[in-house]
N, C-alpha and C positions, 0 to 999 in steps of 0.2 A: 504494500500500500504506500503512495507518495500524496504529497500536500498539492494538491493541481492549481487552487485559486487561494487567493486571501485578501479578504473585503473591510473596508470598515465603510460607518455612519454619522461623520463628524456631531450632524445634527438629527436626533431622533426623527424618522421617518425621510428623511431625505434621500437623493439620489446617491446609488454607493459611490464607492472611490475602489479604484483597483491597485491592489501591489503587490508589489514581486515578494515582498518581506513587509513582517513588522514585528514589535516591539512586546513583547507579552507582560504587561503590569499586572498586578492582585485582581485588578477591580475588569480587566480584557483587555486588547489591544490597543497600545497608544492610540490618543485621541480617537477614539470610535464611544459614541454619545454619550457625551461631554455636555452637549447642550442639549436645550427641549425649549420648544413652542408651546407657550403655554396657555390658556384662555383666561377673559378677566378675572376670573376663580382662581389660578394657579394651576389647574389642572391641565396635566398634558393634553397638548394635541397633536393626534396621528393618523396615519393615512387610512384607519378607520372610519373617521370622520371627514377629512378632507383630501382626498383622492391628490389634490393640488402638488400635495408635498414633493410627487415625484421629479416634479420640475425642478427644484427646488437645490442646487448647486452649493456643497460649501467646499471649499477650498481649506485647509487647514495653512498655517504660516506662523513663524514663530511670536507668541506673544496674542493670538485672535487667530482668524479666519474671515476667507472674502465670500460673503454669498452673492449668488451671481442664479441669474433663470430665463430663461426667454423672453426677451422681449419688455425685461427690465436693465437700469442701471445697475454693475457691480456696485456692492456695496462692503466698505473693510469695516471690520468690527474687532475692536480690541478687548481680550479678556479682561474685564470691570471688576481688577483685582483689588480695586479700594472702595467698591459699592456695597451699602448697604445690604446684606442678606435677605431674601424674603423666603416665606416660605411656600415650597411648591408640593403636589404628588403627581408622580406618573401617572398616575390611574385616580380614579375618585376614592378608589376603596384603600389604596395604599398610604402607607403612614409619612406625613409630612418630612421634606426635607428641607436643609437650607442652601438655596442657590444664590446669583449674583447677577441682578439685573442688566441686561445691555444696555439697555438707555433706548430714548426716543425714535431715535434715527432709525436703529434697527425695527424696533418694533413698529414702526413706521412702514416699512419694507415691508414689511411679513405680514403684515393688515393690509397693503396692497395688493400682495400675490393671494394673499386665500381670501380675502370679499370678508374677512371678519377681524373685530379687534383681536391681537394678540402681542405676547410681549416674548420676548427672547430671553432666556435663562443660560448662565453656565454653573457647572457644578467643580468646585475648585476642589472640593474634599468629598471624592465620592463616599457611600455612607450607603448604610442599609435603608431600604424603603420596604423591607419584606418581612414581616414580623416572625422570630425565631422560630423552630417547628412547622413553619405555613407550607415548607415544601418536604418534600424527603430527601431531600440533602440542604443543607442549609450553603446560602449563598456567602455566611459571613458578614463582614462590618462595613466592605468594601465591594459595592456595586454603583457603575452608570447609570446612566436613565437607561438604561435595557428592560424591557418588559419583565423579565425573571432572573435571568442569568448572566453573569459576563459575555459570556459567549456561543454562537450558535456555529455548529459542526454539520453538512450534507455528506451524501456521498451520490456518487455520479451513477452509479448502476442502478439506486433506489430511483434518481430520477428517468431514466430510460424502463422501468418499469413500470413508472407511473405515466409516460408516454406513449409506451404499450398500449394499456388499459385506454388512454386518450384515444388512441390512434382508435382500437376496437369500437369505441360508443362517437366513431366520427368525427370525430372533435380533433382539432389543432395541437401539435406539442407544445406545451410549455418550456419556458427556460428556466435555468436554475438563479435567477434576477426573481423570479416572483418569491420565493423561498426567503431573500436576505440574509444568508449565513455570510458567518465572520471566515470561516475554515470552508473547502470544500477538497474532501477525500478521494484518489481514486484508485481499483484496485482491491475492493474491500466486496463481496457478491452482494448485491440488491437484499437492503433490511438489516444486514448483520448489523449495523450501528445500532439496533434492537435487543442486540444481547449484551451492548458496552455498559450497559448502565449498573453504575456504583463499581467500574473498571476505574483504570488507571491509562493513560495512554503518554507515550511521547510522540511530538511533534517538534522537529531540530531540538532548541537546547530548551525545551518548555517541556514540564509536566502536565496534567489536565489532570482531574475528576468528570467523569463519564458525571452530570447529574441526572440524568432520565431523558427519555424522548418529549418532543414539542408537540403543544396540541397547535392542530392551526386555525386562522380567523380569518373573517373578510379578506385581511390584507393581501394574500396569496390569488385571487380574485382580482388586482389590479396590473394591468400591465406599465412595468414600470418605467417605462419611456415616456408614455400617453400620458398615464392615469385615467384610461378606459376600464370602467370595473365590465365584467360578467361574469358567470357562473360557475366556470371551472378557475383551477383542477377541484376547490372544492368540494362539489356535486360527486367527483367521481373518488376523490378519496375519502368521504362517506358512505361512498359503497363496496370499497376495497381495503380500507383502514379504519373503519370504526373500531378502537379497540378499544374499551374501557369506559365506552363514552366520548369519547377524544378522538381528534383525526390528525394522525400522526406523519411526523413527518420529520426529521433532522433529530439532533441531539444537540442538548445543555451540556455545557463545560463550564466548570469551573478551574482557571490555574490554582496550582499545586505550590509555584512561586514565581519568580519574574526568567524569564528567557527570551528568546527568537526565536521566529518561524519564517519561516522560505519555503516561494514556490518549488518545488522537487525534493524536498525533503522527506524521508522515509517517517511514515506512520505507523509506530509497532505499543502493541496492549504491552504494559509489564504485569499484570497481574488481573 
């Protein structure tokens, strides 16, 4: 098994970034969501809600990041490392965190591109937003704005099986763009990442914790160029992956401690 792609998401729910390597901290991959768009509530907002976000360009550079989208002005935003804390949550349900406002400008931008107020957050000291025991593996003291976990892991076989099954009920392949993993595996037979869980894996000089398979949502539903929602793969991995209740799909990682990962790098379980 080798490491075939490795993505981040500077800004929660934005368009990915592709790279050859990256950096493995506690909380995931250097800078991969760091920021969130958040609504006049503080509560995240994601492409659950606003399809928009796919447009949606951020650049990472030392010290902020330039967001940039179609048919707007780039705009540079510098990390608002002497502002005021507020406090936000990913989700409504999850327990408040303290971020660092962008200021006007940006949130200015970002109320342009998605047709509603919203304001730009960074998170300087990532931090738990998951209350302890909520998962079965615990994510720790140090998580992103990532929906659950530091990290999301595919593997390429599971997606040509789920293209299969596309292909059979008519339907168009998907790419592995609707998914949003951090990691993408290949070399591993369609699903075994089913069996990793509460494993151990290396990837170059990075540990992991297998933490369980991902249930999926609307988001997998949006084509991430457009932000044209429709029905698949959804529809058909509710009929080929309901497993638990859950429509599964990638695995949760948690780092073990800080390393690198590189595209071609050998992916092997220690345990």
């Amino acid at each position: 098994m080798r490491l075939a792609a490795v993505h981040t998401y500077p800004v929660k729910g934005c368009h990915r970034l592709d790279h050859d390597g990256a950096r493995v901290e506690p909380w995931g991959l250097a800078g991969d969501r760091r920021w969130l768009v958040v609504d006049e509530h503080g509560v995240g907002v994601t492409q659950r809600e606003a399809a928009e976000l796919v447009t949606l360009r951020a650049a990472p550079r030392a010290g902020g990041l330039v967001l940039g989208a179609p048919g707007r002005p780039d705009l540079d935003v510098p990390e608002p490392a002497t502002a005021e804390p507020v406090l936000v949550r990913v989700f409504r349900s999850r327990r408040p965190v303290a971020a660092l406002p962008a200021g006007p400008a940006a949130d200015d931008w970002l109320g342009g591109l998605l047709g509603r107020p919203a304001r730009l957050v960074w998170l300087r000291d990532p931090t738990r937003h998951l209350d302890p025991g909520e998962r079965d593996h615990d994510t720790g003291d140090q998580v992103s704005f990532a929906d659950e976990y530091p990290l999301l892991l595919t593997g390429t076989a599971s997606l040509d099986a789920l293209n299969g099954w596309l292909a059979e009920a008519g339907e168009p392949p998907v790419p592995m763009a609707r998914f949003r993993p951090n990691l993408v595996v290949e070399g591993a037979p369609a699903w075994a990442e089913d069996g990793w869980a509460g494993r151990r894996l290396r990837i170059g000089s990075a540990v992991f914790r297998a933490a369980g398979p991902c249930d999926r949502c609307l988001v997998i539903t949006t084509d991430q160029e457009t932000g044209v929602r429709g029905k698949e793969p959804l529809r058909t991995l509710a009929r080929h992956r309901n497993i638990g209740q859950k429509l599964l799909f990638g695995l949760h990682l948690v780092p073990d401690g800080p390393g690198e990962v590189h595209v071609g790098d050998p992916v092997t379980l220690l345990d």
